[in-house]
Structure formats: C-alpha cells, structure tokens
DRENTORKOL-3810 file (N, C-alpha, C; in nm, 4 decimals):
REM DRENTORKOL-3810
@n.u->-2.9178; n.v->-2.8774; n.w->4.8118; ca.u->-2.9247; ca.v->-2.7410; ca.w->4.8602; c.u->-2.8121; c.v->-2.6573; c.w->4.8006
@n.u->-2.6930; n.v->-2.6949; n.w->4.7980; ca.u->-2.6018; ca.v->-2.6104; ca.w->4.7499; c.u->-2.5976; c.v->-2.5985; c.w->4.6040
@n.u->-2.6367; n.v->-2.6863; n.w->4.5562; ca.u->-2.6764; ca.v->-2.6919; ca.w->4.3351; c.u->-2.7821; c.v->-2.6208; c.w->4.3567
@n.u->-2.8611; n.v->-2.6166; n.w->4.4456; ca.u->-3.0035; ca.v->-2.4654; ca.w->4.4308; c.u->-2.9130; c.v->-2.3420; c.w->4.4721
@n.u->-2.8195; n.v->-2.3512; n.w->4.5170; ca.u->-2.7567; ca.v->-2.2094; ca.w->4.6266; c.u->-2.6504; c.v->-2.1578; c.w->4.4629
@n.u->-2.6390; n.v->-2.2579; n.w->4.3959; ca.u->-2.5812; ca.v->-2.2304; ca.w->4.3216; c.u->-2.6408; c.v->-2.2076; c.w->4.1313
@n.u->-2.7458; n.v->-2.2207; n.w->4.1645; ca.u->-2.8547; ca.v->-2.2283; ca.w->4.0168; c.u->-2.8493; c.v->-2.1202; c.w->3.9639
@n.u->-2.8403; n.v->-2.0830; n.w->3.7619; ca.u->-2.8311; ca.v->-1.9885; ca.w->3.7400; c.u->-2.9128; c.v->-1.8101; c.w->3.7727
@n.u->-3.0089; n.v->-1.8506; n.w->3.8011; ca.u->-3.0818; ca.v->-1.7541; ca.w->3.8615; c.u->-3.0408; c.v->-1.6905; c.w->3.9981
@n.u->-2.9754; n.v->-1.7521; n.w->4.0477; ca.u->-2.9358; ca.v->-1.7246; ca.w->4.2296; c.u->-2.7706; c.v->-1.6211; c.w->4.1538
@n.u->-2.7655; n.v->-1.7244; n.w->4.0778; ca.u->-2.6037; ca.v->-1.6294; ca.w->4.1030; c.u->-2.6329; c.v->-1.4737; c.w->4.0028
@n.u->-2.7457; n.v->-1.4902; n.w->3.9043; ca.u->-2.7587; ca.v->-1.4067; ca.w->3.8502; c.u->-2.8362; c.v->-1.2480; c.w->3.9528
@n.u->-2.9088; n.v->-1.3198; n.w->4.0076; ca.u->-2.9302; ca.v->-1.2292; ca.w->4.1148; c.u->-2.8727; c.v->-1.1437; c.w->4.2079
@n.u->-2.7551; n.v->-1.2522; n.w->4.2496; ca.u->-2.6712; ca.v->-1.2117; ca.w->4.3056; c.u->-2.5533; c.v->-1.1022; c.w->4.2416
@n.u->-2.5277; n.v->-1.1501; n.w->4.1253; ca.u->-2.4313; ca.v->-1.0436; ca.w->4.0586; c.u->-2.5180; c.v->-0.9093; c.w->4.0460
@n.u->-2.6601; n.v->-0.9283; n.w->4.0059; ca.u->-2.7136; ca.v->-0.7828; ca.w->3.9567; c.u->-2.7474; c.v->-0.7225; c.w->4.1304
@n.u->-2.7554; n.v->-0.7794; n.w->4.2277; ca.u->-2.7845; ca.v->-0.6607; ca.w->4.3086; c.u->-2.6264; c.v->-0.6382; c.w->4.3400
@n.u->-2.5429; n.v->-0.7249; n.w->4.3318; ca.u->-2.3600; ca.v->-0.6236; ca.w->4.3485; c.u->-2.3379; c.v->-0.5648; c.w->4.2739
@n.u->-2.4029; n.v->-0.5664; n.w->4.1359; ca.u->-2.3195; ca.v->-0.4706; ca.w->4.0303; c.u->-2.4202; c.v->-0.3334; c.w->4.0863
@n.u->-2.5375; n.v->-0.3291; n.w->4.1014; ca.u->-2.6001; ca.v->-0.2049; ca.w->4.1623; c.u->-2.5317; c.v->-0.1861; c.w->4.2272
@n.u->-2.5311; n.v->-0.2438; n.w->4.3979; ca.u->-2.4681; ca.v->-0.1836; ca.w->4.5355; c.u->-2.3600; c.v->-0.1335; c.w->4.4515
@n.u->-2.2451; n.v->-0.2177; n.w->4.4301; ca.u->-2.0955; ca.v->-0.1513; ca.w->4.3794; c.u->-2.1044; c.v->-0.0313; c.w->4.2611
@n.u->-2.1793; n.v->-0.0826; n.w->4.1510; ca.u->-2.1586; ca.v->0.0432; ca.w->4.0381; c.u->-2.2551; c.v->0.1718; c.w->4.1322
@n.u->-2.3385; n.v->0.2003; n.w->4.2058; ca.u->-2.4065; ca.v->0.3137; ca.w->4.2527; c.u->-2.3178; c.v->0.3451; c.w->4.3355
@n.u->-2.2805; n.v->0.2824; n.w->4.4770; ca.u->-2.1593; ca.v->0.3413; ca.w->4.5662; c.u->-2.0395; c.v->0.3919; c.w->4.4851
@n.u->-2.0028; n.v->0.3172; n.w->4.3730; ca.u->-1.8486; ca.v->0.3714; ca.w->4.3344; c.u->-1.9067; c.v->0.5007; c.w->4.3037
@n.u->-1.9523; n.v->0.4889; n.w->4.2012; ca.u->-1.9936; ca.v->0.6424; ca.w->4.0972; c.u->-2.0408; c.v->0.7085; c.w->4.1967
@n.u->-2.1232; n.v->0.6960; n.w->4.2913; ca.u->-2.1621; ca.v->0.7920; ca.w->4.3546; c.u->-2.0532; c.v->0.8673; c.w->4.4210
@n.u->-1.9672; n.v->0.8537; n.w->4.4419; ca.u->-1.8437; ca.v->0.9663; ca.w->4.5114; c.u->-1.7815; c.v->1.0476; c.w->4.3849
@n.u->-1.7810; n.v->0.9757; n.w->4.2723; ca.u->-1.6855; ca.v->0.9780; ca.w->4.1661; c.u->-1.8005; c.v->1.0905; c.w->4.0446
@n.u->-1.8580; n.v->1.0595; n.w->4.0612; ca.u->-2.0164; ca.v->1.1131; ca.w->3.9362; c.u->-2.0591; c.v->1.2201; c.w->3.9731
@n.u->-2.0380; n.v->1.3689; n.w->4.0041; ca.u->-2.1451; ca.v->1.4822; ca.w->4.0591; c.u->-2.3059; c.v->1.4502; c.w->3.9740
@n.u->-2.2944; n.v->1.4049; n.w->3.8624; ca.u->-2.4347; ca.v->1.3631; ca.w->3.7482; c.u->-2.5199; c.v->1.2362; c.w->3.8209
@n.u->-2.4173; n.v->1.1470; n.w->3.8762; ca.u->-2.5064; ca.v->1.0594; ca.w->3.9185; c.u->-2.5653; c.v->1.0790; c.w->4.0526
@n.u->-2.4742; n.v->1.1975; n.w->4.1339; ca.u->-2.4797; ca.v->1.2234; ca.w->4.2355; c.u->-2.6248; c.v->1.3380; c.w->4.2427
@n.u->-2.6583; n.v->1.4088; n.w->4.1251; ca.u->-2.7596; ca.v->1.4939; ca.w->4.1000; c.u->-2.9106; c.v->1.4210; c.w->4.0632
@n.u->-2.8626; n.v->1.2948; n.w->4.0089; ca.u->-3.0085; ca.v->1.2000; ca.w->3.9877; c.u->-3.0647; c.v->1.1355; c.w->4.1440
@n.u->-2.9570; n.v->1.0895; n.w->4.1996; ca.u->-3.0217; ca.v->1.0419; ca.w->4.3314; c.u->-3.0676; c.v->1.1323; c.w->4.4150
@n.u->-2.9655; n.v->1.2023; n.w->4.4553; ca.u->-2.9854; ca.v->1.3022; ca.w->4.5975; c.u->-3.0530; c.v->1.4945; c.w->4.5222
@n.u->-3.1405; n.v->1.4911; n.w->4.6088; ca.u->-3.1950; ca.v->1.6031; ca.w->4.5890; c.u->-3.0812; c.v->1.6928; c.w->4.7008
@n.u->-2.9593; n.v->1.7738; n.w->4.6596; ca.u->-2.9049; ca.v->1.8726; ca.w->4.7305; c.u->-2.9782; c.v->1.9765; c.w->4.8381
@n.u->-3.1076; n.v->2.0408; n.w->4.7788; ca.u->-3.1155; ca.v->2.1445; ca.w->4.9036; c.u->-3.2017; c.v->2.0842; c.w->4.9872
@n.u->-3.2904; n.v->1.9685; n.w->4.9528; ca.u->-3.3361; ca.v->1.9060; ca.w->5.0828; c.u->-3.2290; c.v->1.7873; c.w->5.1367
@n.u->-3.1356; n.v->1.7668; n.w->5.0980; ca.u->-3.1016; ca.v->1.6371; ca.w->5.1169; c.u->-3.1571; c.v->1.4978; c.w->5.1704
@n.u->-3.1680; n.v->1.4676; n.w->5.0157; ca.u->-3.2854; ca.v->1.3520; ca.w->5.0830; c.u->-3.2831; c.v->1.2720; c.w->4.9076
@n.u->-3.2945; n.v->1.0898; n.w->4.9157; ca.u->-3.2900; ca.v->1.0988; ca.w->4.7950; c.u->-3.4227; c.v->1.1385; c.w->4.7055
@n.u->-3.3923; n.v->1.1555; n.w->4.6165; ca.u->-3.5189; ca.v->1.2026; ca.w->4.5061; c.u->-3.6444; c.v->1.0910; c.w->4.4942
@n.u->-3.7204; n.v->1.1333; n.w->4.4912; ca.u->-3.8523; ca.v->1.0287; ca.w->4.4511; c.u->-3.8408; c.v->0.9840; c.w->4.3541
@n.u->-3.8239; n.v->1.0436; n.w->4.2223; ca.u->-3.8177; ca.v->0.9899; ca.w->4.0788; c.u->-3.6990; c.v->0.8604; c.w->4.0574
@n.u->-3.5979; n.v->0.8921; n.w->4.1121; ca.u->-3.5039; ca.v->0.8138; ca.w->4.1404; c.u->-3.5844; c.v->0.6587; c.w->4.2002
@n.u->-3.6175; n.v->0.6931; n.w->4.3260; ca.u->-3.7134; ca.v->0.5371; ca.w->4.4037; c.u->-3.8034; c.v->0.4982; c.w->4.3373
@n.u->-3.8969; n.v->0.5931; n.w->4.1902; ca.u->-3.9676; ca.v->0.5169; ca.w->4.1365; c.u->-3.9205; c.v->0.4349; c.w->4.0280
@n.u->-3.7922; n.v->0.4968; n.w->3.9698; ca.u->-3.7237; ca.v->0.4407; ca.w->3.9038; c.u->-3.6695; c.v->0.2945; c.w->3.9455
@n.u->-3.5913; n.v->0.2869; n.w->4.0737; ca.u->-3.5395; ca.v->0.1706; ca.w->4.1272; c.u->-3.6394; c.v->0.0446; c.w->4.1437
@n.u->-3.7752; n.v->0.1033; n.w->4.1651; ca.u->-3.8895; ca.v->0.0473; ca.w->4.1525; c.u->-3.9684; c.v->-0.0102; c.w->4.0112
@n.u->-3.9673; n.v->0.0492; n.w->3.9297; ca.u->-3.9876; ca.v->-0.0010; ca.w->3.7997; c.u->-3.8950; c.v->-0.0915; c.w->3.7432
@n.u->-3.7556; n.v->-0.0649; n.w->3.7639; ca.u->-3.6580; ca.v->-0.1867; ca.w->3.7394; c.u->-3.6856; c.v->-0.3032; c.w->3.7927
@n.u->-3.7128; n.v->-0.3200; n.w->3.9152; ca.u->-3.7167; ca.v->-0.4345; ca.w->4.0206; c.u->-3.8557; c.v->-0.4707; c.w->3.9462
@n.u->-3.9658; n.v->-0.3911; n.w->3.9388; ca.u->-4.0777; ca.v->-0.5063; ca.w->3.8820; c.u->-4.0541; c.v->-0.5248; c.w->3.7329
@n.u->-3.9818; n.v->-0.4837; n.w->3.6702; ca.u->-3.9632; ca.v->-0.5408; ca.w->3.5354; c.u->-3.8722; c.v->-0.6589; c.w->3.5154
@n.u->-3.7637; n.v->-0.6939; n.w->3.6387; ca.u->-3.7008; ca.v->-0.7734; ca.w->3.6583; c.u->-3.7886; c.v->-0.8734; c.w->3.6986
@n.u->-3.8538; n.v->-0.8643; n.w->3.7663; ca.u->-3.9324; ca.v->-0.9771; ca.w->3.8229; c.u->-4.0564; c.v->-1.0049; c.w->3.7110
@n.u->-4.0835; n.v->-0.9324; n.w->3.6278; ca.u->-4.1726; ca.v->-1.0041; ca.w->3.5163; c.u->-4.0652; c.v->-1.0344; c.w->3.4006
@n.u->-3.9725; n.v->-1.0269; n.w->3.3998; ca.u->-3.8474; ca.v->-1.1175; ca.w->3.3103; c.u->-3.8178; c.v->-1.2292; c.w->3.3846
@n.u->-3.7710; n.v->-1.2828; n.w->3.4690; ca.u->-3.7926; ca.v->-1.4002; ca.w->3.5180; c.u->-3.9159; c.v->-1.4567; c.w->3.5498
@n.u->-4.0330; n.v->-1.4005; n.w->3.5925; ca.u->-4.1042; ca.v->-1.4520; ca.w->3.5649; c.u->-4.1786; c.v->-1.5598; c.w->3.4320
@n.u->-4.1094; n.v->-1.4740; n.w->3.3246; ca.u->-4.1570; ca.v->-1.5255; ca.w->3.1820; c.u->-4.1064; c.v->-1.6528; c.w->3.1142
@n.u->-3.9773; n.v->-1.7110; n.w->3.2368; ca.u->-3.9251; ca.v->-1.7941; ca.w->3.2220; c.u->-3.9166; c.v->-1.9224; c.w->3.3060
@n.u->-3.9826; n.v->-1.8657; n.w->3.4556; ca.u->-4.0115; ca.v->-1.9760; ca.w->3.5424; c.u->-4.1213; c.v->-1.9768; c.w->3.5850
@n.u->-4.1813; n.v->-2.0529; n.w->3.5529; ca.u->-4.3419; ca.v->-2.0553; ca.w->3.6602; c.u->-4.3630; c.v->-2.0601; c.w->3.7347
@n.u->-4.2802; n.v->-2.0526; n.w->3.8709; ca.u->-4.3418; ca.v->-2.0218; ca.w->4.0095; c.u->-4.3518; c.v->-1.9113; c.w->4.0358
@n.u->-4.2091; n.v->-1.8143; n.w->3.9354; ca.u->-4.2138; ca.v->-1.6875; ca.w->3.9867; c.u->-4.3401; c.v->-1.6341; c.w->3.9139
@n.u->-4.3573; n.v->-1.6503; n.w->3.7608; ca.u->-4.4800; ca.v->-1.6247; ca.w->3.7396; c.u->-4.6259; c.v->-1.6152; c.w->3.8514
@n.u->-4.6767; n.v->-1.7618; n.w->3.8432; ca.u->-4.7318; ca.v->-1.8129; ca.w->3.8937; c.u->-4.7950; c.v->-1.6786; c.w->4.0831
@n.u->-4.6725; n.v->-1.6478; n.w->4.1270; ca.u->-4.6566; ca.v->-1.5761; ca.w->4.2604; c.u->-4.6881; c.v->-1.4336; c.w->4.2380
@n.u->-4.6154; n.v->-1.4095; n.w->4.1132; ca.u->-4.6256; ca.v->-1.2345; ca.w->4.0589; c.u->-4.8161; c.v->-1.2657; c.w->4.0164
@n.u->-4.8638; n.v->-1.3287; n.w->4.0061; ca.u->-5.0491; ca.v->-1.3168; ca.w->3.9278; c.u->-5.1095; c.v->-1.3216; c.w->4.0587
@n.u->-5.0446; n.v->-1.4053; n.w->4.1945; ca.u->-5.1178; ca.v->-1.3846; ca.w->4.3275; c.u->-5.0856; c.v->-1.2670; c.w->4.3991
@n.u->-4.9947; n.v->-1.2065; n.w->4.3501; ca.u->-4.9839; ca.v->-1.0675; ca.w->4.3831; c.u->-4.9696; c.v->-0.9214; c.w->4.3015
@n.u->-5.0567; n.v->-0.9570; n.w->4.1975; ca.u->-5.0764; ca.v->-0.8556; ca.w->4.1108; c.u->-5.1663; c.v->-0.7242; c.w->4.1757
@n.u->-5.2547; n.v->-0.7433; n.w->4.2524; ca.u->-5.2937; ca.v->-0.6493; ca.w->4.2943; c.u->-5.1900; c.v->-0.5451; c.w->4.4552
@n.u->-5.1631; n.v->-0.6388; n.w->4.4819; ca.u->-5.1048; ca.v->-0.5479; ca.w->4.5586; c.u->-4.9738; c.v->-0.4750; c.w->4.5190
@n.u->-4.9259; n.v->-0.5234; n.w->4.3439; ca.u->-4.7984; ca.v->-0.4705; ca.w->4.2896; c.u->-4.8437; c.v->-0.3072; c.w->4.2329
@n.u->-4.9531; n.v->-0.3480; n.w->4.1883; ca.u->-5.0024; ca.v->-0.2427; ca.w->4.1332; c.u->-5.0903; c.v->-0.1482; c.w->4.1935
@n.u->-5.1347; n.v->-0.1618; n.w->4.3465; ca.u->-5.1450; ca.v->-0.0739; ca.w->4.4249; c.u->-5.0183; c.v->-0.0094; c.w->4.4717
@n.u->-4.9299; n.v->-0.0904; n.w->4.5194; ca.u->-4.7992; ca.v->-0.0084; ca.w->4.5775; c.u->-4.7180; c.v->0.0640; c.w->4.4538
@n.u->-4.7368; n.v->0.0334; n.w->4.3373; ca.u->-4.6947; ca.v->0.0990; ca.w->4.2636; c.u->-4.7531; c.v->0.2418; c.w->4.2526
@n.u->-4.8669; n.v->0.2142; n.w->4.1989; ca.u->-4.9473; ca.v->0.3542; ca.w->4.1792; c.u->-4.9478; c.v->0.4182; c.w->4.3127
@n.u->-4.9812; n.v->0.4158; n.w->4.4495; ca.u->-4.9490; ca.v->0.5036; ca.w->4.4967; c.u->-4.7810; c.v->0.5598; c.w->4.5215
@n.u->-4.6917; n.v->0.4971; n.w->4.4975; ca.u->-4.5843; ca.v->0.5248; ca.w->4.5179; c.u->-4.5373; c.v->0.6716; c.w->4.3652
@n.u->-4.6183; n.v->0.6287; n.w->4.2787; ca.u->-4.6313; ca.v->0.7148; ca.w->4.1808; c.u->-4.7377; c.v->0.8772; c.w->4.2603
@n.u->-4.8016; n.v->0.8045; n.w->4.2628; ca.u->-4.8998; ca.v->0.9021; ca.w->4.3010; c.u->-4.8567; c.v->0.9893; c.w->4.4571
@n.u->-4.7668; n.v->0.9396; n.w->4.5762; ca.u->-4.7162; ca.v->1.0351; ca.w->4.6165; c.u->-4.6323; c.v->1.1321; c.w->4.5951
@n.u->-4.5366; n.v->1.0391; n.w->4.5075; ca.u->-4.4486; ca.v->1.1279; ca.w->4.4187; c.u->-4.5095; c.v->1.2982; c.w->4.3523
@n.u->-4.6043; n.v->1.2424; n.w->4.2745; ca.u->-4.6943; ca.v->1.3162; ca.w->4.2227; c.u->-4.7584; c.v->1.4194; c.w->4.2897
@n.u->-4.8327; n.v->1.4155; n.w->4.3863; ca.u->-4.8900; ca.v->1.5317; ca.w->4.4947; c.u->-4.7577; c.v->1.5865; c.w->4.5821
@n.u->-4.6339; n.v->1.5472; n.w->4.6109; ca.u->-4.5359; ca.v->1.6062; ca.w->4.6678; c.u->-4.4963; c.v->1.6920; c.w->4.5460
@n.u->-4.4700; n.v->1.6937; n.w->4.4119; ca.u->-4.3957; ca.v->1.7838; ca.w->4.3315; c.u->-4.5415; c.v->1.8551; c.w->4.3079
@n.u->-4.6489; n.v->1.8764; n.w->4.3048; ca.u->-4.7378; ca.v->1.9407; ca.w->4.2669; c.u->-4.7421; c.v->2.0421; c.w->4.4122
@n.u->-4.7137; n.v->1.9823; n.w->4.5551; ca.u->-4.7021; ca.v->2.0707; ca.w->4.6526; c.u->-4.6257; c.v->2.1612; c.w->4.6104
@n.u->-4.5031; n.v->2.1094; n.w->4.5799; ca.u->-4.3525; ca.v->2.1795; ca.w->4.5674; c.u->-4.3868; c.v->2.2753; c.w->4.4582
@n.u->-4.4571; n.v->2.2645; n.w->4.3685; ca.u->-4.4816; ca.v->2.3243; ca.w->4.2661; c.u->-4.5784; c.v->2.4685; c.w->4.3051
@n.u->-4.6926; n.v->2.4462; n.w->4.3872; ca.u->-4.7478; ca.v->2.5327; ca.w->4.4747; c.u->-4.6992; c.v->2.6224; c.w->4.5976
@n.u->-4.5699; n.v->2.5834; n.w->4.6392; ca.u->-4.5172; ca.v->2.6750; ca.w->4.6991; c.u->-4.4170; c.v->2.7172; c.w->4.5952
@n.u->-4.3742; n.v->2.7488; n.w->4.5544; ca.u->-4.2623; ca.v->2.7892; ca.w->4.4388; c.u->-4.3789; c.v->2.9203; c.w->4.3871
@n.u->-4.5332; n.v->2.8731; n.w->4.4083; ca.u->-4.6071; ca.v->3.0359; ca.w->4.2841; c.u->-4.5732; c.v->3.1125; c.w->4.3802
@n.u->-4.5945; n.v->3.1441; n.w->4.4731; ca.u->-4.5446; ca.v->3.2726; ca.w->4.5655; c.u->-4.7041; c.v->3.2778; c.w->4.6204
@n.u->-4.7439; n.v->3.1672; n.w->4.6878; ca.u->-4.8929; ca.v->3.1754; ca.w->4.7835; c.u->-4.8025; c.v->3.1449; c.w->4.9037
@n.u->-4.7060; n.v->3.0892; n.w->4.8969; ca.u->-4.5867; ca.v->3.0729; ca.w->5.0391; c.u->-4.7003; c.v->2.9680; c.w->5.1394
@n.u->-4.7597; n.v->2.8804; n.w->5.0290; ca.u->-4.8380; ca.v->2.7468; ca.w->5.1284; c.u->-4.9693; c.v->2.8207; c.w->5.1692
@n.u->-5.0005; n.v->2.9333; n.w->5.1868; ca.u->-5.1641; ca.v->2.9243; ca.w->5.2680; c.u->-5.2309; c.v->2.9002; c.w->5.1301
@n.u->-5.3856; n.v->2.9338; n.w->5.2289; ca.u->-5.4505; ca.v->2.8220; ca.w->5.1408; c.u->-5.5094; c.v->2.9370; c.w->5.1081
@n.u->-5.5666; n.v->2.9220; n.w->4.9410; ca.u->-5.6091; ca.v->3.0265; ca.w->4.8697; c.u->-5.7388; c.v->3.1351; c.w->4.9348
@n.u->-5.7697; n.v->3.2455; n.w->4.9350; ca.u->-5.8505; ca.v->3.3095; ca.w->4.9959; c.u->-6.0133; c.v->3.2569; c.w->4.8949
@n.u->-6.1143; n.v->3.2474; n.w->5.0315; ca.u->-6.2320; ca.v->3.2161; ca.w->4.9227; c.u->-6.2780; c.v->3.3456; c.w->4.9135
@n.u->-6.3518; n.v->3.3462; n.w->4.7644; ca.u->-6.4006; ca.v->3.4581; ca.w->4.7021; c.u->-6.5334; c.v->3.4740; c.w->4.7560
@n.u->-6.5985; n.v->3.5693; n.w->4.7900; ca.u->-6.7101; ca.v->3.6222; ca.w->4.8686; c.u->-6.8429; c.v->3.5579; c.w->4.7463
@n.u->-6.9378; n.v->3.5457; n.w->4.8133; ca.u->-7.0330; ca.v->3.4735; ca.w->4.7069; c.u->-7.1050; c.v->3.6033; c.w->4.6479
@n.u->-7.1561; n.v->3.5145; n.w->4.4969; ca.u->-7.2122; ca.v->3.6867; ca.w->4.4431; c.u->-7.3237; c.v->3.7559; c.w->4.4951
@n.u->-7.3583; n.v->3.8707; n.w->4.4813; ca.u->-7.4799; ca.v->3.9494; ca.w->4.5700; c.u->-7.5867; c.v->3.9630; c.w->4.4658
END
C-alpha cells in the first residue's frame, strides 16, 4: 500500500494539483492579468471560459495517462460518453450565456423582440 501511495503517477499527481492550487493562489493576489482571466470583475464571479479551460486540461491529462496505463485507458472508453456530454454542454452553456450577454448589450434591454403583424 504505501509503494502504491508512493508510485510515480500518485506523486505526479500530486505535485500537479499543488503546483495549480499554489501557482493560481500565489499569482492570483500578485497578477491583476491573471486576476482578469479568472474572475469576471463586474459580475464577480469566475469566468466560464476560464472553467472550460480548467476542464479541457483535466481531460487532456487524463487521456495522457491514459495512453500509458491501461486501466486508466480502459475506464476513460467506459466513460466516453458521458465525458463528452458533460463537456459539450458545459461548452454549450457557456455559449448561450455570452450570446444572452451579447443580446442584452444591443440595447433590446432583454424583452423579447416585438412580432411583426402578418401580411394583409
């Protein structure tokens, strides 16, 4: 148990989610740039593009180890469909929220377009 607690993959894991936690917390006080990629200022809230980002890393990480061990393989093909559902919609809310945002910004101020009278 402890030569598995200690296998190169565990510790490698382990360093890359501390070098995230630590390199994002440090810079984030220190970075106004990095501080402008995560956090959306006038809503305060973090950015979507950002979470899809953090998200595309994590499954590209996991099809790099995968390519090297076969269970993880093996686990990522029994859950291919549900990677690529949660992906795409996670894209795809993204997507209809900036297209909202984008629709209130024309100056309709959100109502919903007037329908045009049918022809006579």
């Amino acid at each position: 148990m402890i030569k598995e607690l200690f296998s190169a993959s565990h510790v490698v894991t382990v360093f890359v989610v501390f070098f995230f936690a630590f390199g994002i917390g440090f810079f984030f006080k220190r970075s106004g740039l990095l501080r402008a990629i995560i956090v959306d200022e006038e809503q305060k809230t973090i950015r979507g593009s950002f979470i899809n980002f953090i998200f595309t890393v994590m499954v590209a990480i996991l099809i790099g180890i995968g390519a090297f061990r076969n269970g993880v393989a093996e686990n990522l093909m029994k859950m291919e469909t549900l990677i690529i559902g949660v992906y795409a919609a996670s894209f795809g809310i993204y997507s209809l929220k900036q297209g909202y945002a984008a629709y209130l910004k024309k100056g309709n101020g959100g109502t919903i377009p007037p329908v045009t009278p049918p022809p006579q």
